[in-house]
VOKOL-88627 format. One record per residue: residue number from 0; residue in three letters; chain; x, y, z of N, C-alpha, C, O in turn. Coordinates in Angstrom, 3 decimals, always signed. Example, Ala and Ser with C-alpha at 12.3 -4.5 7.8 and 13.67 -1.06 7.14 Angstrom:
! VOKOL-88627
+-----+--------+--------+----------+----------+----------+----------+----------+----------+----------+----------+----------+----------+----------+----------+
: num : residu : chaine :       nX :       nY :       nZ :      caX :      caY :      caZ :       cX :       cY :       cZ :       oX :       oY :       oZ :
+-----+--------+--------+----------+----------+----------+----------+----------+----------+----------+----------+----------+----------+----------+----------+
:   0 :    Ala :      A :  +13.190 :   -5.690 :   +7.800 :  +12.300 :   -4.500 :   +7.800 :  +13.200 :   -3.300 :   +7.800 :  +14.236 :   -3.319 :   +8.465 :
:   1 :    Ser :      A :  +12.850 :   -2.250 :   +7.080 :  +13.670 :   -1.060 :   +7.140 :  +12.900 :   +0.030 :   +7.870 :  +13.409 :   +1.138 :   +8.039 :
+-----+--------+--------+----------+----------+----------+----------+----------+----------+----------+----------+----------+----------+----------+----------+
END
This chain:
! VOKOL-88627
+-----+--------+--------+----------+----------+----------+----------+----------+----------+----------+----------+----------+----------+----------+----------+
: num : residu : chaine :       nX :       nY :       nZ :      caX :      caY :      caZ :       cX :       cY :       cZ :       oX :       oY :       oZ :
+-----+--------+--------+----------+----------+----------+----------+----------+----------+----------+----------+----------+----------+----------+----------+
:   0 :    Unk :      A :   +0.831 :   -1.186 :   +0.000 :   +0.000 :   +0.000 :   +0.000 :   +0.873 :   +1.245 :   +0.000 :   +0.291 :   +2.266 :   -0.367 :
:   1 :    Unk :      A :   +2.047 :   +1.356 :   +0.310 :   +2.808 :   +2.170 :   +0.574 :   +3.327 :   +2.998 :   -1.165 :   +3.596 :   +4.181 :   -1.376 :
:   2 :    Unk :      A :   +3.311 :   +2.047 :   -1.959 :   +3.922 :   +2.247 :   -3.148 :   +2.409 :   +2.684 :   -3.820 :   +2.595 :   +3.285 :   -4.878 :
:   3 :    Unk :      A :   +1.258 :   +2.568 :   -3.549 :   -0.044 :   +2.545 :   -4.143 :   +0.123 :   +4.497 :   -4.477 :   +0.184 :   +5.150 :   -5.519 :
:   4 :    Unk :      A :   +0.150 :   +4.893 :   -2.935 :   +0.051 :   +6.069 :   -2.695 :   +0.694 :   +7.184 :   -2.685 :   +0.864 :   +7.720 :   -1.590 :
:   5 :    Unk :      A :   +1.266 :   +7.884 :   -4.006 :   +2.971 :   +8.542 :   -3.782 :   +2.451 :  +10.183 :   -3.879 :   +1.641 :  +10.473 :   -2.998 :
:   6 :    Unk :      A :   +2.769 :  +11.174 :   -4.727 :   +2.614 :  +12.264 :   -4.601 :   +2.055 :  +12.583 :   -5.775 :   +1.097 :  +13.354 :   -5.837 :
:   7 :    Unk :      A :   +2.512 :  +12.112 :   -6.657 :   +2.012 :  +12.024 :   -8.158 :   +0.575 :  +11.837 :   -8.301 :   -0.133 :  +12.436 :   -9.112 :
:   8 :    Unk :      A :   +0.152 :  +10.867 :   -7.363 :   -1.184 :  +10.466 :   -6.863 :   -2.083 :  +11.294 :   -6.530 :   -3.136 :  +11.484 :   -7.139 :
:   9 :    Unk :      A :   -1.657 :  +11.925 :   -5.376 :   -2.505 :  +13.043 :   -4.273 :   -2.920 :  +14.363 :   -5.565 :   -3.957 :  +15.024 :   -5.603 :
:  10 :    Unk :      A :   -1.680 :  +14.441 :   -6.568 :   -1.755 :  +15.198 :   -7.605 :   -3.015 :  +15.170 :   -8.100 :   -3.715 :  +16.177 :   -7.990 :
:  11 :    Unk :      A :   -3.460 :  +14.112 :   -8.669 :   -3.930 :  +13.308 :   -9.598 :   -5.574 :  +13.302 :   -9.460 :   -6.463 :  +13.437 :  -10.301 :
:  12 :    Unk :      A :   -5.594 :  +13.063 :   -7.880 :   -6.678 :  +13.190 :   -7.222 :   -7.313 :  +14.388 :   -6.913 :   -8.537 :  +14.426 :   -6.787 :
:  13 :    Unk :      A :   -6.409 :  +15.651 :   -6.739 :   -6.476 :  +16.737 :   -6.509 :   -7.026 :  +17.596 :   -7.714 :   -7.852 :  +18.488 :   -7.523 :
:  14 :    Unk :      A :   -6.429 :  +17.223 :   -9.225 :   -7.369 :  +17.276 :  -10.612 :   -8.356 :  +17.375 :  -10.564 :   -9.127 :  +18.321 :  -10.408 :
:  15 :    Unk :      A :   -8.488 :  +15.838 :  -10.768 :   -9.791 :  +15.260 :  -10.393 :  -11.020 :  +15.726 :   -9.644 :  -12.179 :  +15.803 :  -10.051 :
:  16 :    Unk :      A :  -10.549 :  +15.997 :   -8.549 :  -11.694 :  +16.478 :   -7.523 :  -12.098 :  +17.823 :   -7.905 :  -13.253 :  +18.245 :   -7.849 :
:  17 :    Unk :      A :  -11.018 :  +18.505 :   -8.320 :  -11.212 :  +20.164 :   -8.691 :  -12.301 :  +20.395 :  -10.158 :  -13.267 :  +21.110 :  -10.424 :
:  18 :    Unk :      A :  -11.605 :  +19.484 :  -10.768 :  -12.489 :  +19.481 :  -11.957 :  -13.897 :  +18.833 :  -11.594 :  -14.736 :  +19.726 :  -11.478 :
:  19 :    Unk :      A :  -14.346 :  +17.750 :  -11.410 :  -15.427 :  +17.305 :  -11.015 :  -16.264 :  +18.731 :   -9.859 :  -17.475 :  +18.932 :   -9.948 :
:  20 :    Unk :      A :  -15.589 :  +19.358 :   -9.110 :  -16.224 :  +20.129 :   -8.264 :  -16.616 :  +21.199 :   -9.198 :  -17.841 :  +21.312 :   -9.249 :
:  21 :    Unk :      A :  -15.952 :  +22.050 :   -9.980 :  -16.295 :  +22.864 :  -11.259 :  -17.546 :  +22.478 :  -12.056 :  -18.473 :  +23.288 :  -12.054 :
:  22 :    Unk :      A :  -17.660 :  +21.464 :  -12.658 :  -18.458 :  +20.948 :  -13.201 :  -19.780 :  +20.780 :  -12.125 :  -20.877 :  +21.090 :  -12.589 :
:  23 :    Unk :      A :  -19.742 :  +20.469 :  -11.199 :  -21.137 :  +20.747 :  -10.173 :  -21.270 :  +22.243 :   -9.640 :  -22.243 :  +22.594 :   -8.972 :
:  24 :    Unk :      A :  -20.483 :  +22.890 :   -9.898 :  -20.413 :  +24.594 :   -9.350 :  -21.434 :  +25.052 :  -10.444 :  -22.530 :  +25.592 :  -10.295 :
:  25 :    Unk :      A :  -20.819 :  +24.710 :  -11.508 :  -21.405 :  +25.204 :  -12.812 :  -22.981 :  +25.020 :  -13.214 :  -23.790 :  +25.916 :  -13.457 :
:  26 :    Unk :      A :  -23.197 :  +23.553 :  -13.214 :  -24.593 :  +22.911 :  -13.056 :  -25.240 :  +23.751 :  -12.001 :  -26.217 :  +24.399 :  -12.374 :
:  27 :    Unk :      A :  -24.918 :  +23.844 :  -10.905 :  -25.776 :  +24.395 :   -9.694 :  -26.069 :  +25.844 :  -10.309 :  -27.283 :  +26.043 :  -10.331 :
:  28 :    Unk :      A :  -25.255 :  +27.014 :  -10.862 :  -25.059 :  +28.297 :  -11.149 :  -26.793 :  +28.308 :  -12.138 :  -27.905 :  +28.817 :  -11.997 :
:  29 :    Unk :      A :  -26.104 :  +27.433 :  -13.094 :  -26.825 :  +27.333 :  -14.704 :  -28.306 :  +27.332 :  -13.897 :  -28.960 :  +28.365 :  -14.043 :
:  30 :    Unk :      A :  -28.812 :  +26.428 :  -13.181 :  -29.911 :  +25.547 :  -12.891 :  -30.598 :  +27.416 :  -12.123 :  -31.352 :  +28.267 :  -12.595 :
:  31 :    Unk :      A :  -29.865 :  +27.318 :  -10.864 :  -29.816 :  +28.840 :  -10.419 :  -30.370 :  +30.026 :  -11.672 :  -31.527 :  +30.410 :  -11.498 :
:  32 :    Unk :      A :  -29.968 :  +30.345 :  -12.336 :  -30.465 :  +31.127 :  -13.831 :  -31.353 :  +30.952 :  -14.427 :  -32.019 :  +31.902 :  -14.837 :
:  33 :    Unk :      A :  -31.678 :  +29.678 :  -14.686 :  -32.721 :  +28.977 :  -15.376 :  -33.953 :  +29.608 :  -14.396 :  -34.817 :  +30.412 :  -14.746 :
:  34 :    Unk :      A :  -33.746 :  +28.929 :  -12.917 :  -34.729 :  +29.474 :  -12.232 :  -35.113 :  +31.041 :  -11.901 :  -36.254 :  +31.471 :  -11.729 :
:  35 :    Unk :      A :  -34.157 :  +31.626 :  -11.863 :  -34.411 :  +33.092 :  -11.813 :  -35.159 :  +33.665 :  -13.068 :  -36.194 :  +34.330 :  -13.024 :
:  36 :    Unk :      A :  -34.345 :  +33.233 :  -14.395 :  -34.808 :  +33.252 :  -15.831 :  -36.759 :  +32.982 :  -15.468 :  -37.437 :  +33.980 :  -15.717 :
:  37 :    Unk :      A :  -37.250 :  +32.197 :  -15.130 :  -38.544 :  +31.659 :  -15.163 :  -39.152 :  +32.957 :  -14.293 :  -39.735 :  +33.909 :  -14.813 :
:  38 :    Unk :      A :  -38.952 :  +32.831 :  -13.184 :  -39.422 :  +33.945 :  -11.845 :  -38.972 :  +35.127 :  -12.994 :  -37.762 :  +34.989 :  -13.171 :
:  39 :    Unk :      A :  -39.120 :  +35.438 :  -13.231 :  -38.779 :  +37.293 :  -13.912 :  -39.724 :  +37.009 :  -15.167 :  -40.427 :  +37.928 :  -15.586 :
:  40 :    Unk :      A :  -39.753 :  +35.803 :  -15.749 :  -41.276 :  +35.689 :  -16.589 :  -42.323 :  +35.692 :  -16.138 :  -43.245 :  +36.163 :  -16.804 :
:  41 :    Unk :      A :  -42.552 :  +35.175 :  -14.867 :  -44.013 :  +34.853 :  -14.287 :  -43.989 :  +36.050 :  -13.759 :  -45.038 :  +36.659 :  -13.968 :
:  42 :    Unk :      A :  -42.994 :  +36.784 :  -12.993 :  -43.216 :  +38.609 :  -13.105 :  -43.622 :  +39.207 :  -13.728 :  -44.777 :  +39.596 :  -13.555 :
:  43 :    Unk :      A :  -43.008 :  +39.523 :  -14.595 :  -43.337 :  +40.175 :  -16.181 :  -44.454 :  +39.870 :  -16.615 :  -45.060 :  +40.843 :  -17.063 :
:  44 :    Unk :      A :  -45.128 :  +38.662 :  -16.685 :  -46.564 :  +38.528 :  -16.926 :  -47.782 :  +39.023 :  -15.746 :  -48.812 :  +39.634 :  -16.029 :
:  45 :    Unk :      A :  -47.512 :  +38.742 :  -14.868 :  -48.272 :  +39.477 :  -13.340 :  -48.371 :  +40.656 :  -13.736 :  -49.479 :  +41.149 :  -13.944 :
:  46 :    Unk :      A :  -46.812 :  +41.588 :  -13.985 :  -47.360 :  +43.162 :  -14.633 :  -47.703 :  +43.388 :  -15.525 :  -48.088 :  +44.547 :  -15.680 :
:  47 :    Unk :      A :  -47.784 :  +42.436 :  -16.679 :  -48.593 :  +42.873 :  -17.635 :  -50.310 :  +42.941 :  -17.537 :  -51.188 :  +43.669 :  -18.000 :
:  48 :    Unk :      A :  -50.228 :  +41.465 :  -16.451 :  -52.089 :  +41.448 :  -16.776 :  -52.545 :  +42.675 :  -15.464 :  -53.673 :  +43.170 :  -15.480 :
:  49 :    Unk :      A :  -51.577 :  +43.035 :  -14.443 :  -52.199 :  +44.183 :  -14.045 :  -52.288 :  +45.497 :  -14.627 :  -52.715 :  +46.521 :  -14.093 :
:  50 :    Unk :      A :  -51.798 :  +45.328 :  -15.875 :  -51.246 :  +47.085 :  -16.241 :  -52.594 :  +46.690 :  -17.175 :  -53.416 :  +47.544 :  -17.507 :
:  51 :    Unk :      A :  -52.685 :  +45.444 :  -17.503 :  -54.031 :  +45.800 :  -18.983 :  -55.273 :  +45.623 :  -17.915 :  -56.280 :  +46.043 :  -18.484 :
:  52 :    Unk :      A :  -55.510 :  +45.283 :  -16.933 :  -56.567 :  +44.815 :  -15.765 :  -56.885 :  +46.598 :  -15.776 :  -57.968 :  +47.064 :  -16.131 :
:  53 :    Unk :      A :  -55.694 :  +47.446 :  -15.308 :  -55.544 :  +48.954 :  -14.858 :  -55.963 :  +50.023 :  -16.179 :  -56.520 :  +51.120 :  -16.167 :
:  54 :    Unk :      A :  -55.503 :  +49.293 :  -17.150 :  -55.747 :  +50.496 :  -18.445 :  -57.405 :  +49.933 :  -18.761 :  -58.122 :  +50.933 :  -18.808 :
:  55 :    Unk :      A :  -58.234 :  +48.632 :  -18.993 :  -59.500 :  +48.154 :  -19.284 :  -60.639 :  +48.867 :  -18.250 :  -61.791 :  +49.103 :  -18.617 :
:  56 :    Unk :      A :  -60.057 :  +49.208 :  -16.725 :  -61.068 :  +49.623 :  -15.927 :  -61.067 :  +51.224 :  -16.157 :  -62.056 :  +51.853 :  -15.779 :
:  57 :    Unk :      A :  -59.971 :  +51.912 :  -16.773 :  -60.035 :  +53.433 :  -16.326 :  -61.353 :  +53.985 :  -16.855 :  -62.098 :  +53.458 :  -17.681 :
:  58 :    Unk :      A :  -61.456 :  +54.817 :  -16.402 :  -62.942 :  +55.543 :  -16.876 :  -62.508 :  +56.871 :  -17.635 :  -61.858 :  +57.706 :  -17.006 :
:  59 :    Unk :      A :  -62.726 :  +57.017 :  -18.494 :  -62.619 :  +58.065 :  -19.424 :  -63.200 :  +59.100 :  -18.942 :  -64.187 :  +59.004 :  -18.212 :
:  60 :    Unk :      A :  -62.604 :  +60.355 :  -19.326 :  -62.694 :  +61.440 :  -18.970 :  -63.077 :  +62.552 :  -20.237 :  -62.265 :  +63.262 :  -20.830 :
:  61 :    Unk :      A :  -64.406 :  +62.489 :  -20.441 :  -64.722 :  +63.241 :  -21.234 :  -65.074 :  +64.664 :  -21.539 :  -64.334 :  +65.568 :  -21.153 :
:  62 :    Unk :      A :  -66.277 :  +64.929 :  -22.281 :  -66.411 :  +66.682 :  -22.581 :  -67.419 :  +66.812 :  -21.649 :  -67.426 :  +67.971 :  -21.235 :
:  63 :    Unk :      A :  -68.207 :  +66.187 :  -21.176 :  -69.107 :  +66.428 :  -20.372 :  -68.888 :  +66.043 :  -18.923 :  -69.684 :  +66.544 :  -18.128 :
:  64 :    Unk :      A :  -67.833 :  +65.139 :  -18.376 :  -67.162 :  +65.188 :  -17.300 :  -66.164 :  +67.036 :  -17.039 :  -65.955 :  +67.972 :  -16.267 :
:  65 :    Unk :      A :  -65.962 :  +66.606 :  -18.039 :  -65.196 :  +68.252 :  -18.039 :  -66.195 :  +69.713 :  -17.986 :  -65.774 :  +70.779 :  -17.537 :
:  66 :    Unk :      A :  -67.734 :  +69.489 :  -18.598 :  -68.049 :  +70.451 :  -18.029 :  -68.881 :  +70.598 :  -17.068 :  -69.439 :  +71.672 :  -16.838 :
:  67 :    Unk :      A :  -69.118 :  +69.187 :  -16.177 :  -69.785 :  +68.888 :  -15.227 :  -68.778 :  +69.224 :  -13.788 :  -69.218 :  +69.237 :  -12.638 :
:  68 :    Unk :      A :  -67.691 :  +69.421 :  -14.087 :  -66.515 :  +69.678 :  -13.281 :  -66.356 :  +71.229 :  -12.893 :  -66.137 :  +71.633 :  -11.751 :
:  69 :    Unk :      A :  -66.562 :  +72.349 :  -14.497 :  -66.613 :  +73.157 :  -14.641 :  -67.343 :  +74.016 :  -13.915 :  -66.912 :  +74.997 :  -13.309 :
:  70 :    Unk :      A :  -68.930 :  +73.480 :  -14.009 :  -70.114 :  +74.095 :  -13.528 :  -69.408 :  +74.162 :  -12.211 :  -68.947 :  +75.248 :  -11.860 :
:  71 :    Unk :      A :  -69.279 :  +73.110 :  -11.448 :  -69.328 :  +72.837 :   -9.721 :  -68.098 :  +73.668 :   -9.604 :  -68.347 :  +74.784 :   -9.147 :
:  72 :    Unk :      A :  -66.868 :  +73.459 :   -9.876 :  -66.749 :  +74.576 :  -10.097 :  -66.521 :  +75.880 :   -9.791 :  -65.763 :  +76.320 :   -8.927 :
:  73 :    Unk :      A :  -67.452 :  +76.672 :  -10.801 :  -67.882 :  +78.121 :  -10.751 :  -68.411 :  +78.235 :   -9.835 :  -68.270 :  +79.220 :   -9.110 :
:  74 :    Unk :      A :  -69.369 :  +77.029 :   -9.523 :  -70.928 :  +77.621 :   -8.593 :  -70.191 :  +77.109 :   -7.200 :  -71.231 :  +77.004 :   -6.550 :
:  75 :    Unk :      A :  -69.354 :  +76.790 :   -6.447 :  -68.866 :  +77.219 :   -5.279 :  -68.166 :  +77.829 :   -5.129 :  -68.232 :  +78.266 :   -3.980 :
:  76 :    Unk :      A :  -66.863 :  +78.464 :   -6.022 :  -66.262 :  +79.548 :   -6.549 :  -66.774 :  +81.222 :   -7.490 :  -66.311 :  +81.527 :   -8.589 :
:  77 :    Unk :      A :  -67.679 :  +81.977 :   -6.792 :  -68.288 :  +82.632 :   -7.902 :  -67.467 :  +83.708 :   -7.911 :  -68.079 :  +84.737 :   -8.198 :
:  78 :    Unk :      A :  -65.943 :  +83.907 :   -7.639 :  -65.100 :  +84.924 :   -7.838 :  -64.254 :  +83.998 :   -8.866 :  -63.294 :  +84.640 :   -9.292 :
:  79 :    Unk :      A :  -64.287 :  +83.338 :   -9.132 :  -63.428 :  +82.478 :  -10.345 :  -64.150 :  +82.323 :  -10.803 :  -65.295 :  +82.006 :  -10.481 :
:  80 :    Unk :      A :  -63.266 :  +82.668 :  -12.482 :  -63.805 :  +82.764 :  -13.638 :  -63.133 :  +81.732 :  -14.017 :  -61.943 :  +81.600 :  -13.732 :
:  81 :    Unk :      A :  -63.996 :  +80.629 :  -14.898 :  -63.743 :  +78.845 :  -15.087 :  -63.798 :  +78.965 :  -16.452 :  -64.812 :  +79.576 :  -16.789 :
:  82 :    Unk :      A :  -63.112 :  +78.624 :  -17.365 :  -63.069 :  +79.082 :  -19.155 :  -64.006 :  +77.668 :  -19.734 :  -63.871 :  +76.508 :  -19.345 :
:  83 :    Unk :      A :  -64.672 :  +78.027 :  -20.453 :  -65.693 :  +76.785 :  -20.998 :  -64.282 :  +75.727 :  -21.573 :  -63.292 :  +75.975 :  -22.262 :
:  84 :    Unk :      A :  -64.778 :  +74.521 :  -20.917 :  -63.938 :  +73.256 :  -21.218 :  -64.105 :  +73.077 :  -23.128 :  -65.009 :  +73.488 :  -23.855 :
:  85 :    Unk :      A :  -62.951 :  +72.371 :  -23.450 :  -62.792 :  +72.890 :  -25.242 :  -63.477 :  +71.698 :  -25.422 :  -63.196 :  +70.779 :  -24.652 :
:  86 :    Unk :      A :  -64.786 :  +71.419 :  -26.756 :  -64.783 :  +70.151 :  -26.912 :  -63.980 :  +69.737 :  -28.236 :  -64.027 :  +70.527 :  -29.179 :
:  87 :    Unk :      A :  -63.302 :  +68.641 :  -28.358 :  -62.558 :  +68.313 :  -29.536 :  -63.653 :  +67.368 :  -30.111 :  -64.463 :  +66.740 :  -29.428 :
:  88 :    Unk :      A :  -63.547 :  +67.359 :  -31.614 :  -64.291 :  +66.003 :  -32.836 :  -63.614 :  +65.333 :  -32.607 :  -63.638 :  +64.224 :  -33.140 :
+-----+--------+--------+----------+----------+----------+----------+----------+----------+----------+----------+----------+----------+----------+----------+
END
């Protein structure tokens, strides 16, 4: 056993182990990414369906919101002068 085990050996083994440990560093990293990679999609989709959930409910703000705004308004303000709201086609 004595001759089994020399320095050349411990070398050899020391390769070995380093490389094999690299190769599982790496796998673990990759796998790590992959999973983060996924989580930042299922994010990204969460904000999308809230941003279209947020833009489908808004309530429009029209010419007659605008001069229903206007009136109220003037008529608790009757020292301000309120300019007729513009209507656009």
């Amino acid at each position: 056993m004595n001759g089994v085990l020399n320095t050349n050996s411990y070398i050899s083994l020391g390769i070995a182990l380093a490389i094999i440990s690299g190769v599982v560093w790496i796998n673990v990293n990759v796998a790590k990414l992959q999973t983060t990679a996924e989580m930042n999609k299922e994010e990204l989709a969460s904000v999308q369906a809230r941003l279209r959930a947020t833009e489908l409910s808004r309530e429009s703000w029209g010419y007659q919101d605008m001069y229903r705004w206007a009136s109220h308004l003037q008529r608790d303000n009757p020292s301000l002068k309120v300019p007729e709201p513009q209507y656009e086609k």
